[in-house]
N, C-alpha and C positions, 0 to 999 in steps of 0.2 A: 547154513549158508553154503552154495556152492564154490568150488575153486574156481567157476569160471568169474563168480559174482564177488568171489573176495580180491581175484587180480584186477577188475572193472574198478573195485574201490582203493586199489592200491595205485592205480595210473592217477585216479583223480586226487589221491594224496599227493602225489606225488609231483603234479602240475602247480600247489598249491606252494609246496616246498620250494619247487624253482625259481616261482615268482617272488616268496619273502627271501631267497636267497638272493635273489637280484637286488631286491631292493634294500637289501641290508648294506649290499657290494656298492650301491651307489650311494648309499649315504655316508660311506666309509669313506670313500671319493670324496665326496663334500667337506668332510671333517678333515682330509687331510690338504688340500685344497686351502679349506679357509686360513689352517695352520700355518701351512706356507705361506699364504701373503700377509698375516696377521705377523708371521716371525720378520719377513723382511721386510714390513711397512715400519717395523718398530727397531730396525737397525739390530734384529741377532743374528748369531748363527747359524744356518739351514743348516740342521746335521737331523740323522734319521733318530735319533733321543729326542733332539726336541721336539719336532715333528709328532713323535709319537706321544709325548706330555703332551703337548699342544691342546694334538687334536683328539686324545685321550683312546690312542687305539693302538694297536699293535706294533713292534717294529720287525718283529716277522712278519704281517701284515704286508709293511712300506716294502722288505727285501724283494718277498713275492709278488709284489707287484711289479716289480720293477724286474722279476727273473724272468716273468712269464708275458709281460706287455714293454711293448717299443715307449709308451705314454699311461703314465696311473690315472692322473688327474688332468 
């Protein structure tokens, strides 16, 4: 295989990688999302622990979200 033909199949890896990364990033949103209003439909505490039990994802995750966007979810 040439290097021109190995970077042609590494752009289309690669295309493939940003698109399951998005969509992992939006279902991340979803889970923390439902978390939130499942916590304060049920009378708990919004704190980023539960948040993170909740909706069973990170709380580096919720930080970074919230260091790098004005809005997570």
């Amino acid at each position: 295989m040439s290097s021109e033909q190995a970077a042609k199949m590494r752009a289309d890896n690669a295309h493939h990688l940003a698109s399951a990364a998005r969509q992992r990033a939006e279902q991340t949103r979803a889970k923390a999302l439902r978390a939130l209003t499942s916590l304060d439909e049920r009378g708990h505490k919004v704190t980023f622990d539960a948040v993170a039990r909740e909706a069973g994802i990170s709380r580096s995750w919720l930080y970074s979200c919230l260091l790098y966007t004005s809005r997570c979810v």
